[in-house]
C-alpha positions, 0 to 999 in steps of 0.5 A: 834889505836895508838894516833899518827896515828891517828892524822897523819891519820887526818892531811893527810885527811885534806891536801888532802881535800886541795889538791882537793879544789886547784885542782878544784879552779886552774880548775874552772879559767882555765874554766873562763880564757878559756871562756874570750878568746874565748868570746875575739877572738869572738868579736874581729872577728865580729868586723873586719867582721862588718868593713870589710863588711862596707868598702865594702859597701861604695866601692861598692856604690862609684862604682855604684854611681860614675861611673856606673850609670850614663853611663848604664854600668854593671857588672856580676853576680847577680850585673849585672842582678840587672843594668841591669833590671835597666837600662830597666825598671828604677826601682830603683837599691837599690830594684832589688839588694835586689830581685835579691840577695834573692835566693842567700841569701837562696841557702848560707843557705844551702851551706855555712850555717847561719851565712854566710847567716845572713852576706849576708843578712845584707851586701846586705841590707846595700847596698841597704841603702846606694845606697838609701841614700848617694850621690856622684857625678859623677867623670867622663864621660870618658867610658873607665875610668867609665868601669875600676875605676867603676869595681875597686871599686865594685870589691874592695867592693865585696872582702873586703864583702868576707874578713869579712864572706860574699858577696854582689853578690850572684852569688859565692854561686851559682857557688859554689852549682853548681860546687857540683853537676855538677862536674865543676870548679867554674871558668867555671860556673861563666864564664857561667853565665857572657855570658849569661848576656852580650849577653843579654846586647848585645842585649837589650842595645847595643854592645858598652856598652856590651863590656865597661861591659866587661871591668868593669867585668875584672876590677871588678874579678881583683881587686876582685882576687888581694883582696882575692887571688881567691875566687873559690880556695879551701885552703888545711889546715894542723893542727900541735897540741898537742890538736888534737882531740879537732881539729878534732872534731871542723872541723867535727861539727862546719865547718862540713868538712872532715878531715884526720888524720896522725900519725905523729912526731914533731921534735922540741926544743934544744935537737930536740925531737921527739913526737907522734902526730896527724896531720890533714889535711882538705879542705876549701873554702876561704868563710870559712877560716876565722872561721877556724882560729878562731875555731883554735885560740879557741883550741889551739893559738900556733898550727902550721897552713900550708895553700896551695891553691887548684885549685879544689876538687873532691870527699870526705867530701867537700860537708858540711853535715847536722849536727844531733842536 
């Protein structure tokens, strides 16, 4: 063979050598920019969970300890069963809202899944610590004004629970598993609940107080409303993005939701291309949306994100299946 090609031969080998290496080298930091942003959106997210939870916490102990207590009143939900045994046995409030919350605890497990469950856990636990410990003194002995502000702040604490991935008043999961397999509303069985708690209050500590309990639960479920926008909607999201796939099996495997994918074209830029593309659309409950977005923001930060509320579902993937591992 000639000398000279040989010698181009060589070279040509050699570049291409180069070229892999700087392939694999170019791949192997795209893999490491990729994990610290995922790693950084993570944490970032536990933290505001945590500071979120927290605030909610001390709202919901203020409320207890600065207005309720002292005047017998109650709330609704697993809250309210938890002041009411205590207000007819005098067994300490820090216990009941452990024991009463417990089946709840179990029932996210299954319904909404273990991270969910682990937050809850340990919200309702710090709850219970702080109801324990820290002491705040009464602001008032007005019962109109004890009925509304006590209502404010737990319903405060219980929405900002909910805004960091959990819920110190177990009666939402319930009504969630319920309106699953009863086909109601999540409104209707929440409703249900409530009057069975102030007839009960009604008659074992006086309609007066009942009816002051009713007040404190409105004023509790609007605050509550006005923090997380609702939380027995559903939210109907759309997912605009090059990395479709990627997203459709990250709501099937790690939300374990439905998903609805259309064929679509996205208009865009100076000279308005169009493109093929994907776009899914899938369902969620509020108690979920916040992983939603970050599973979004670990695939891909610049996709276009449309969320809608939805009153209620019926059918499909809503239902979170159990996952083969």
């Amino acid at each position: 063979m000639d000398p000279y090609w040989t010698q181009m031969r060589i070279l040509t080998m050699v570049e291409q050598g180069h070229l892999k290496e700087e392939t694999s080298t170019k791949q192997s930091d795209y893999r490491l920019a990729k994990k610290q942003r995922v790693f950084k959106l993570t944490l970032f997210r536990h933290f505001k969970d945590f500071i979120l939870i927290s605030l909610g916490v001390i709202s919901a102990t203020f409320g207890f300890k600065g207005f309720l207590l002292t005047n017998h009143f109650i709330d609704g939900g697993a809250t309210g069963i938890s002041l009411l045994i205590s207000a007819l046995t005098g067994v300490p409030l820090q216990l009941l809202i452990i024991c009463v919350n417990i089946p709840f605890v179990v029932l996210a497990y299954t319904v909404l899944g273990r991270t969910f469950a682990i937050k809850t856990a340990l919200a309702i636990t710090g709850l219970a610590i702080c109801l324990a410990t820290l002491q705040f003194p009464d602001v008032t002995t007005d019962n109109l004004l004890v009925a509304l502000f006590g209502g404010f702040f737990l319903g405060a604490g219980i929405g900002l629970a909910v805004r960091g991935g959990a819920v110190i008043d177990g009666t939402e999961v319930l009504a969630i598993y319920l309106s699953r397999k009863l086909g109601t509303t999540i409104g209707d069985i929440i409703i249900m609940i409530n009057v069975v708690i102030f007839s009960t209050a009604a008659y074992f500590l006086s309609i007066e107080i009942a009816l002051y309990s009713m007040i404190t639960y409105l004023a509790a479920s609007k605050t509550l409303d006005f923090i997380i926008e609702g939380i027995e909607e559903y939210i109907g999201v759309t997912i605009i993005s090059f990395h479709s796939e990627a997203m459709r099996q990250m709501v099937i495997d790690n939300m374990g939701r439905g998903v609805t994918v259309y064929n679509g074209k996205g208009g865009f830029g100076q000279h308005g291309q169009t493109n093929e593309i994907d776009i899914l659309y899938t369902v969620v409950t509020r108690l979920e949306l916040s992983k939603l977005n970050t599973e979004i923001e670990k695939i891909d930060p610049n996709a276009f994100v449309v969320m809608s509320s939805v009153k209620d579902t019926k059918g499909g993937m809503i239902k979170k299946r159990r996952l083969k591992h």
